[in-house]
N, C-alpha and C positions, 0 to 999 in steps of 0.2 A: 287182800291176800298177796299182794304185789310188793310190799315194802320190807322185802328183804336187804337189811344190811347186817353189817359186826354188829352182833350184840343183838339180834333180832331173835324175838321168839312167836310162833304161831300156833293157837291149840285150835283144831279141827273136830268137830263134830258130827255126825251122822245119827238120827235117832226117828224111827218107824213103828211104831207099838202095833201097825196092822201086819206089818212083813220081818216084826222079833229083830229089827235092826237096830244097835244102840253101839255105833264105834265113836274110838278117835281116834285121831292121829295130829302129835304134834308135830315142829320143826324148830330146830334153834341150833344158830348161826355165831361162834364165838371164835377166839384167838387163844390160843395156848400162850405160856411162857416164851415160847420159841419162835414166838411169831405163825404159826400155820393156823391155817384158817381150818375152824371144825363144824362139822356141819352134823348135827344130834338127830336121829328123829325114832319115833315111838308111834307105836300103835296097837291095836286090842281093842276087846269088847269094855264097854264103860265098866267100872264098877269090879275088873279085873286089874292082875298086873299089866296082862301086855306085854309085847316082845320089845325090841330097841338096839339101834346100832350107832354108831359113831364111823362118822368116817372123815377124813384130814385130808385135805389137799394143801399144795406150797403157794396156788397165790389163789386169793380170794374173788377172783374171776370166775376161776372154773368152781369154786365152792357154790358161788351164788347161782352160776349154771345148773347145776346139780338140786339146788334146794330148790331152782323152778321147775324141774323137771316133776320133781316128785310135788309139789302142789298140783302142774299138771294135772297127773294122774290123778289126783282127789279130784280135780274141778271135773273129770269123766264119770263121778258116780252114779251121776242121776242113770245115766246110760247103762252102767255098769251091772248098777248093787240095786239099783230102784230109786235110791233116793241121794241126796243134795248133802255133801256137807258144808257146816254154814261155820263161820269162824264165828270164836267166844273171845270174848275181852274179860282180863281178869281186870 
């Protein structure tokens, strides 16, 4: 869950059939025409749309701060939500 760079994508999983938990959350890390670093991410119940924001920062220091931040925060589920999400490779 660590190898965030440009052009990085991460789709996150959480799924509990005893406690009705079935999320993800992805993360992806690209570059605009303009140069700015965007940093995508998504999340919702599986099988749903899901909500989603986009946010841009000017150097991709602080983008990649940002997307570890919010992996963070997944990597606190077990504590959180009951359960663990586990990264999916397409």
């Amino acid at each position: 869950m660590d190898n965030l760079t440009n052009g990085s994508f991460i789709w996150l999983e959480a799924i509990c059939a005893e406690r009705n938990v079935a999320r993800h959350y992805a993360v992806a890390m690209s570059r605009d025409l303009f140069g700015t670093s965007i940093v995508e991410f998504a999340w919702g119940r599986i099988g749903s749309r899901g909500q989603g924001r986009v946010v841009s920062f000017t150097s991709e220091v602080e983008a990649t701060r940002f997307a570890r931040q919010l992996l963070r925060r997944r990597a606190s589920a077990r504590r959180r939500i009951g359960v663990a999400y586990r990264e999916v490779s397409f």
